[in-house]
N, C-alpha and C positions, 0 to 999 in steps of 0.2 A: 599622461595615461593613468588610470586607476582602473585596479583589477581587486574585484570581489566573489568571495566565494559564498555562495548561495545556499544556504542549508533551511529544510524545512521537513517537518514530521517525523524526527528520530524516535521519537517515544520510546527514550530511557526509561527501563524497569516495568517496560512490558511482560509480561507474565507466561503467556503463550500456555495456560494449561491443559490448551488439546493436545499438544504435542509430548504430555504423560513426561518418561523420563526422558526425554529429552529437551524438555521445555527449561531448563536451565541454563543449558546451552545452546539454546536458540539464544534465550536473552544476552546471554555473556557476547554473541554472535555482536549482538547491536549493539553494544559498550564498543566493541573493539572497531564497528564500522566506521564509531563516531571518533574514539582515539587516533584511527586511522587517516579521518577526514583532516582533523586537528594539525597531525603529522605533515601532511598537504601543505596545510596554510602556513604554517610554523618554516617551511623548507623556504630558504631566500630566493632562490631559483625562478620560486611562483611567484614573487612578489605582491602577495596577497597585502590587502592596506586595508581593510574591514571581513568581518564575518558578520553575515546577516541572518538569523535566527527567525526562519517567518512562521512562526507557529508549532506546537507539540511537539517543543524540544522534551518532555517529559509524557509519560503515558499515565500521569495523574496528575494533580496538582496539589497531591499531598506525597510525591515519593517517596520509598525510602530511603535511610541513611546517605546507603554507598552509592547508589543512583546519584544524589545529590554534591556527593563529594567528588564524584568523578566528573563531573561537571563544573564544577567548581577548579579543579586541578587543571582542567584544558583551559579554561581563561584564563586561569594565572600565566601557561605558557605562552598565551595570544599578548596577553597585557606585556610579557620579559621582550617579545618582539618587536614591541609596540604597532603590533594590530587591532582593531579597534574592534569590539562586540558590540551588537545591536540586537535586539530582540525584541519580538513583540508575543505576548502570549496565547494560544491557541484556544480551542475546545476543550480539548483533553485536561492542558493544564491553567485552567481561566484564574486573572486576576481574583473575579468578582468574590471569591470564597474568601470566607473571611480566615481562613488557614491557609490559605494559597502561599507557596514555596517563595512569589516572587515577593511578597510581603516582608520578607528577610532581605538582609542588605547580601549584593553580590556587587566585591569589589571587580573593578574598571568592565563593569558593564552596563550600556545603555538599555535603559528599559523603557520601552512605552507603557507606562499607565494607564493614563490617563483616558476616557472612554470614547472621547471624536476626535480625529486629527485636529492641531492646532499646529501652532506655528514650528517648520523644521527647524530639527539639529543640524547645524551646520559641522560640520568636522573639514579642515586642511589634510588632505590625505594624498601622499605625495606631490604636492605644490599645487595641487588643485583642492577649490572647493568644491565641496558635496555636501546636499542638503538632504536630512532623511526626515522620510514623513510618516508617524505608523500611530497605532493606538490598541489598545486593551478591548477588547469589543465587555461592554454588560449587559446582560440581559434586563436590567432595571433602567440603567441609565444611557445607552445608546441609543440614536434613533435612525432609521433610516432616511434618504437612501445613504447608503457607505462609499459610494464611488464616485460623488461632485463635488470633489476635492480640487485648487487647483493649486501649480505653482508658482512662488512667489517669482517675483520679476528679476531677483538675485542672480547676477553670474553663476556658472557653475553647473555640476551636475546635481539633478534632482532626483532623486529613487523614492520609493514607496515602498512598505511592508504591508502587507495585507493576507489576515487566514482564515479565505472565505471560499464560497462557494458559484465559480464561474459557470453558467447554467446548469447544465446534469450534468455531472459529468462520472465516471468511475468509482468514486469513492466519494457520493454524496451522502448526506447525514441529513436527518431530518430531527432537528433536536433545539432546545429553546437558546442556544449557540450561536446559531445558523447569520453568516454574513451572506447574504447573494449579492451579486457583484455582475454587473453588464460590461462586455468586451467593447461596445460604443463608447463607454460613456466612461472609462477608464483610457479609450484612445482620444479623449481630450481633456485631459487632465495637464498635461503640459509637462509629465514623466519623463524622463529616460528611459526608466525604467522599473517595472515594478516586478517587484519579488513576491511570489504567491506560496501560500502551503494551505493544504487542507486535503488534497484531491493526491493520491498516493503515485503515481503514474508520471514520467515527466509530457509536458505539456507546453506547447510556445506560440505564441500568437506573436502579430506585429500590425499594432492597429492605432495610425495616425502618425503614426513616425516613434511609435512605444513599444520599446519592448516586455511581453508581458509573460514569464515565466514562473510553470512549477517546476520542480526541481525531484519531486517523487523522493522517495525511501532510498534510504543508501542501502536496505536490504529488505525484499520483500515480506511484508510485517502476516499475508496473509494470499490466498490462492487468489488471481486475479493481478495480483502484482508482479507480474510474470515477466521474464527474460531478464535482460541486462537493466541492472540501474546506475545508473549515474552521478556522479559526483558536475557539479555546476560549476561555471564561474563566466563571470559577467565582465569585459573589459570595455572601456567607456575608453572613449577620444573623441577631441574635436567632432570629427569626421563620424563620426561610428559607433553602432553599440553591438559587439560580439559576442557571440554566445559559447563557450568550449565546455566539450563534454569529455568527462573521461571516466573510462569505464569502468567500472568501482565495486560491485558483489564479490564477495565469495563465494556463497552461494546460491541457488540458480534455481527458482521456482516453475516448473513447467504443469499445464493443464493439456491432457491431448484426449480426445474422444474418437475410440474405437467402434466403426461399425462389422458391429461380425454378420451380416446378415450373408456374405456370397464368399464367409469362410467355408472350406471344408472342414478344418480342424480350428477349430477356435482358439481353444488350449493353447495348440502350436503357435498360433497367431499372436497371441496373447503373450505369449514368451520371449518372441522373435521382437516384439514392440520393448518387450524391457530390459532383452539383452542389446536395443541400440540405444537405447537412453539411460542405461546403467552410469551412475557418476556417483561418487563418496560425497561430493556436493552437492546435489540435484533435491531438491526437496518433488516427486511427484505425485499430483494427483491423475489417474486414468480414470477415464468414465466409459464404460462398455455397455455399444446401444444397436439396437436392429435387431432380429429374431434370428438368434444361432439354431443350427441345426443339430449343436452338441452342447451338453452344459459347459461352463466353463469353473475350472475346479480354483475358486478364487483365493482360498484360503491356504490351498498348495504354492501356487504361486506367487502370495506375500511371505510365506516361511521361506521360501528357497529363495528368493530374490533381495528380502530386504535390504540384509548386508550391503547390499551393493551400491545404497540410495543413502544418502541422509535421514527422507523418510517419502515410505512408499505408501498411499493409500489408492485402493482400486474398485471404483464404486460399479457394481454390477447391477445395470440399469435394462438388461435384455428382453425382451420380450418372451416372456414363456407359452404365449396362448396361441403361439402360430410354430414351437419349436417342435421338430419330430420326436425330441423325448416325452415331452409331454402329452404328445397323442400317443407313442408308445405306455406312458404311464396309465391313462386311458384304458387300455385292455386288460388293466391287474383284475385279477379277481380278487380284489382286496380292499380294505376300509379308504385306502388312498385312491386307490383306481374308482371305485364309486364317488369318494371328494372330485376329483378331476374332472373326470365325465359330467357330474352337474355342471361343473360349473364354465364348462366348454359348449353345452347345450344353447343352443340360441345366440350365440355370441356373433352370428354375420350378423343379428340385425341390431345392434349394439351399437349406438353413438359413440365416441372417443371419450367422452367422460365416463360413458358404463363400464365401457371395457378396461381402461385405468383402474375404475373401482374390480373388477372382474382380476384384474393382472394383482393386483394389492392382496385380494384375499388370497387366490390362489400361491401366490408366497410365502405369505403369514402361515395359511393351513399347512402348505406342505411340509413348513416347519418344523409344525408339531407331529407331522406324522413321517419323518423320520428324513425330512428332503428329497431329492429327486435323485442323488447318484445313486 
């Protein structure tokens, strides 16, 4: 039996500069997911016998310093255990640069360089062999296609690295980077298994008797990487190739979209939603959509609530051209009540792209003219 832990897209020394002051302890967040992962592998319990590194272990490929050192620190502990590292490098942080990090030597770690798969690394890993297959993608010197690899006729298990892009998926990239990679033509390769990164989300196919896994973010790097992420590991036997997950965040990215349209009190409604999603780990985004019959006081409700969140942002996306305040605004005798009034005028016969354009100005103006509460 060999058992491998799966890692792919950590992007150490990610920056996260939306997140203001907090953006330093987001990042510190992904240091410690990946110390944490390391922890895993290192513990005899799991008997982990390789770490497989399939792409943007770094979120540049010129990181800094400590980024660097703290990466360096964890394979020293994988190397004292004699567990083996494997890596191949991503997008994020590509070979082809001529400053590229992996251009430095990193001792007891396997790196694929080189720009097309060639012949595997074989490694004895716990009394089996295993053959690893991976490469450096360049944008000069790589050609397609990337996935009519096959394996060699060698006893043993075969695996693959690869950090590309499995049709559309979640977290595609459109950038001179770009591996695409077909779920056919990867389940006749003659794999065991292959180990994927690019695509943030975990993700598992079984196609042709291949096991074909992402492994996603061991902490959501951004909105869309939502719920639980997972830590991977891949157990090979004779017989089998299994998948175990285990549950790995700290913390916990949610998107929820509220319709106030058949609110009474919106506000209320609006409150009642974040006093049940309140968590000191919860990073949330709300989005408030459908035509309230009350505004919704948005800015009260990120002061009073935030504390409660990691971090809370509430995009108020409502329709104001069918809301009762706004026909109430409508009757001002005043510089705002004439703005509104125009601009309410003729609006049934209004295609969905006018009325958009219709909804944008009327936000914008009433901005200036002192808001709607």
């Amino acid at each position: 039996m060999v058992r491998l832990l799966h890692l792919a897209d950590l992007h150490l020394g990610a920056k996260f500069k939306s997140l203001g002051e907090k953006s330093g302890k987001r990042s510190e967040d992904i240091s410690v997911a990946f110390k944490r992962a390391i922890d895993f592998a290192v513990d005899e319990k799991n008997k982990i016998g390789a770490v497989l590194f399939a792409g943007d272990s770094f979120d540049s490929h010129k990181p800094s310093k400590d980024a660097v050192e703290l990466f360096r620190a964890q394979l020293e502990r994988l190397k004292k255990r004699k567990i083996h590292s494997l890596l191949i490098p991503g997008n994020h942080d590509a070979f082809e640069y001529s400053d590229s990090l992996w251009r430095k030597e990193f001792d007891a770690l396997h790196l694929f360089s080189e720009p097309k798969i060639g012949d595997p690394l074989t490694l004895s890993i716990n009394g089996e062999e295993c053959h690893f297959y991976g490469f450096s993608f360049d944008s000069r010197a790589s050609k397609e296609p990337f996935d009519e690899f096959k394996a060699t006729d060698s006893e043993g298990f075969h695996i693959a690295m690869l950090h590309g892009s499995l049709g559309v998926g979640t977290h595609f990239e459109a950038h001179n980077r770009s591996v695409p990679l077909k779920l056919k033509k990867l389940g006749i390769t003659g794999m065991d298994y292959i180990a994927l990164g690019h695509y943030h989300n975990f993700g598992e196919a079984d196609e042709g008797g291949t096991k074909i896994v992402y492994p996603g973010t061991l902490e959501g790097m951004k909105f869309g990487e939502d719920g639980t992420r997972w830590l991977v590991v891949v157990e090979l036997t004779q017989n089998s190739v299994k998948i175990q997950k285990e549950k790995f965040n700290k913390r916990t990215l949610i998107s929820e979209t509220m319709d106030l349209s058949d609110s009474q009190d919106a506000t209320a409604s609006v409150r009642d939603k974040l006093k049940e999603l309140s968590d000191e780990n919860t990073l949330l985004r709300l989005e408030l959509t459908g035509s309230a019959s009350s505004v919704v006081a948005v800015g009260s409700l990120i002061n009073a609530y935030e504390e409660q969140f990691y971090l809370l942002t509430i995009d108020d996306n409502l329709s104001l051209l069918d809301s009762e305040r706004i026909e109430s605004l409508r009757k001002e005798m005043s510089v705002r009540g004439n703005f509104v009034d125009s601009l309410l005028n003729g609006l049934e016969e209004l295609d969905s792209r006018e009325r958009s354009l219709r909804e944008l100005a009327l936000r914008k103006g009433l901005a200036h003219l002192g808001g709607i509460d």
